[in-house]
PADOFI-739396 format. One record per residue (C-alpha): residue number from 1; residue in one letter; x, y, z. Coordinates in steps of 0.25 Angstrom, whole numbers, padded with zeros to 4 digits. Layout:
<nodes>
 panu dose  east north    up
  NUM    A     X     Y     Z
...
</nodes>
This chain:
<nodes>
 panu dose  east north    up
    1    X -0108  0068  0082
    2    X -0108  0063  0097
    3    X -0096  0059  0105
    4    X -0085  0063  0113
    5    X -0072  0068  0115
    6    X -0060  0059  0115
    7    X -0050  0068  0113
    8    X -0050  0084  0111
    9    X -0040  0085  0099
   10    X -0042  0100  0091
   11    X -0035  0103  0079
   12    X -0028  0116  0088
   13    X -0024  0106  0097
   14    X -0009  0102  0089
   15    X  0004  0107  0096
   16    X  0016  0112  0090
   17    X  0027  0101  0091
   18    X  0015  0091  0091
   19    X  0018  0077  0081
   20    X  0009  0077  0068
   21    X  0004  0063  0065
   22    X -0007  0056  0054
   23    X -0012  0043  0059
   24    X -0012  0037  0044
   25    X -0007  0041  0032
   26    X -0012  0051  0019
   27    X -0017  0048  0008
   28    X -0031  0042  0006
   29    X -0035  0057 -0003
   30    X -0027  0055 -0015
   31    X -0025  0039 -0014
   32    X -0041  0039 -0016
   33    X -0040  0047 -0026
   34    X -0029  0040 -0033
   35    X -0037  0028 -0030
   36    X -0051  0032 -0036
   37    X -0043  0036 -0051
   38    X -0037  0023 -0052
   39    X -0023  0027 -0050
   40    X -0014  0017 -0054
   41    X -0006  0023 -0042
   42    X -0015  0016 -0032
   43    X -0014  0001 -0030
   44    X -0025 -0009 -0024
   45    X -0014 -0009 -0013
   46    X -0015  0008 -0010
   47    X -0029  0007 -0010
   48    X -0027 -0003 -0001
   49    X -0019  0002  0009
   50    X -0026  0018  0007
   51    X -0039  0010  0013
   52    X -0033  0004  0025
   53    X -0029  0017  0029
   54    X -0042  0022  0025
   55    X -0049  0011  0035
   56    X -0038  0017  0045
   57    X -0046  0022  0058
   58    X -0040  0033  0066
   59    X -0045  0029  0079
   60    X -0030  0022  0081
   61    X -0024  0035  0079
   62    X -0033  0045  0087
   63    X -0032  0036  0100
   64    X -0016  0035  0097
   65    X -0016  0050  0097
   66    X -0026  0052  0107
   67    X -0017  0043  0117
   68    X -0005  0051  0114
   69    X -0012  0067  0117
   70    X -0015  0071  0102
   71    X -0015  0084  0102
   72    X -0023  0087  0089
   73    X -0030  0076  0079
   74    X -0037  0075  0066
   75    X -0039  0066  0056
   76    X -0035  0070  0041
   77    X -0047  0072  0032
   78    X -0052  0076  0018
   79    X -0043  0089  0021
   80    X -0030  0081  0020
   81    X -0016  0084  0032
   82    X -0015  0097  0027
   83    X -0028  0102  0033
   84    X -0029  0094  0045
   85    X -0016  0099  0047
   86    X -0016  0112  0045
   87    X -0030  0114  0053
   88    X -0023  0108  0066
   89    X -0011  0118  0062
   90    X -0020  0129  0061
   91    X -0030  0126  0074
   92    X -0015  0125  0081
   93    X -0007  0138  0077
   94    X  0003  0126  0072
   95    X  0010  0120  0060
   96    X  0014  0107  0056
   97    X  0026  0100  0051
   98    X  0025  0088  0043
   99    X  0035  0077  0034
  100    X  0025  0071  0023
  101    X  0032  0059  0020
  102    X  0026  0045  0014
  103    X  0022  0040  0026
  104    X  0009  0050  0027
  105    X  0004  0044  0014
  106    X -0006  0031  0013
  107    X  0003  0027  0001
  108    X  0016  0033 -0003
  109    X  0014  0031 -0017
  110    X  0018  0048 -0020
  111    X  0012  0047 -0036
  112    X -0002  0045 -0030
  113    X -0001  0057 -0021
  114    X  0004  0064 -0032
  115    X -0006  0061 -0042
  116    X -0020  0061 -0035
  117    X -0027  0070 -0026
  118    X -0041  0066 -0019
  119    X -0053  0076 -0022
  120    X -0050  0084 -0010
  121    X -0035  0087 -0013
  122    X -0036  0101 -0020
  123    X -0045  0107 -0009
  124    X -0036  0101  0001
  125    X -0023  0107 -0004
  126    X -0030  0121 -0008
  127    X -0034  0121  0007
  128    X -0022  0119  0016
  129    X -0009  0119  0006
  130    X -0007  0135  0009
  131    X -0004  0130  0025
  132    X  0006  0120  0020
  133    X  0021  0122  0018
  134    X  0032  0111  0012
  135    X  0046  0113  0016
  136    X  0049  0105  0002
  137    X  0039  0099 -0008
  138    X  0034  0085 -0003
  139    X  0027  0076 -0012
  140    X  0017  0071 -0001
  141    X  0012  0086 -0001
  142    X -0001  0084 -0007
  143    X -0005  0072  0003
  144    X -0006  0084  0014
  145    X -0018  0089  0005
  146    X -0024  0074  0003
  147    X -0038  0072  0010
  148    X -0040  0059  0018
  149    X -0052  0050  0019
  150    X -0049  0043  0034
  151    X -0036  0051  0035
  152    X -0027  0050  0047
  153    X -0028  0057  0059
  154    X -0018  0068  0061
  155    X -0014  0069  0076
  156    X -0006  0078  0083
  157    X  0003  0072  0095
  158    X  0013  0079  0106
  159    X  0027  0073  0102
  160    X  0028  0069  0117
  161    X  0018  0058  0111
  162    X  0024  0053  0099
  163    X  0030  0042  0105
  164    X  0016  0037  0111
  165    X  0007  0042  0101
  166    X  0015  0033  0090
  167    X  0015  0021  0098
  168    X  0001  0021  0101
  169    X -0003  0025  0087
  170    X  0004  0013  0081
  171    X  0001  0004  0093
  172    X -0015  0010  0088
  173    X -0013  0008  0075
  174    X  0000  0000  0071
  175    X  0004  0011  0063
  176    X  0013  0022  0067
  177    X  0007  0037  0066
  178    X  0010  0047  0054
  179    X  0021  0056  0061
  180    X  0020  0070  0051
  181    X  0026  0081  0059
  182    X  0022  0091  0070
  183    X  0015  0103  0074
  184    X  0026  0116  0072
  185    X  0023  0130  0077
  186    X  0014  0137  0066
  187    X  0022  0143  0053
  188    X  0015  0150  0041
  189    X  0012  0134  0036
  190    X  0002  0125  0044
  191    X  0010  0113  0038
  192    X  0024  0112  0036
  193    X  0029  0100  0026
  194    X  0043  0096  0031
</nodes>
């Protein structure tokens, strides 16, 4: 691979009080999945709208994020959030506190989430559900273990930024950021479900 540096982001390089955002929403793991058994769940209209976000580049995002001092970035893999997550939790002796809510998911219909899981799931959810702690039972649990083809990017910005980081995100992309939660002091958790 040749290149060069354009900005230095390491997963160890989060800080506590930092903002946690995702640059699109979750969801493309089970929605395939969904999607290749004929689910009567999924319309012609999902599938639809689960490829435009898929054709979604995150250029946009990293430049809005690299104009507003990120301080660490990744993009949200086969792994699903809560690895990603919890690997820039680790590497920065921090933990996280995030609000899953419907706006993190590609399409809000809850019975698809409940009913499928993509290939990748089980494995995803073996490796990183230990690190994770819910405050209650949320029914968008099991999208934290959801792996992604072209997932978003998870970026980590100063709250001194938010206010430039959101405008030039959505002047970047015409679509406002994914604000989760933040980076805590580290508890016995990596992730905190508020």
């Amino acid at each position: 691979m040749n290149g060069q540096f354009d900005l230095q982001s390491h997963k160890d390089m989060a800080r506590e009080n930092d903002l946690i955002y995702l640059s699109k929403p979750l969801g493309t793991g089970y929605l395939l999945a969904a999607y290749y058994l004929n689910s009567p769940l999924v319309l012609s209209q999902d599938i639809q709208r689960l490829f435009n976000f898929l054709k979604l580049d995150n250029q946009l995002a990293y430049d809005a994020a690299k104009n507003s001092e990120c301080n660490a970035m990744t993009d949200i893999s086969g792994f699903g959030l809560a690895s990603h997550l919890g690997d820039i939790c680790e590497a920065s002796n921090l933990s996280a506190s995030i609000n899953l809510n419907n706006e993190v998911l590609i399409n809000d219909n809850i019975a698809i989430l409940e009913n499928f899981e993509s290939t990748g799931f089980a494995n995803n959810y073996e490796s990183n559900s230990q690190n994770i702690y819910l405050k209650n039972s949320n029914y968008l649990e099991k999208i934290l273990y959801d792996p992604q083809t072209n997932g978003p990017m998870l970026m980590s910005i100063n709250p001194n930024n938010k206010e430039k980081f959101e405008k030039d995100f959505y002047n970047l992309n015409q679509r406002k950021p994914l604000l989760i939660g933040s980076f805590k002091e580290k508890l016995d958790n990596r992730i905190i479900i508020e």
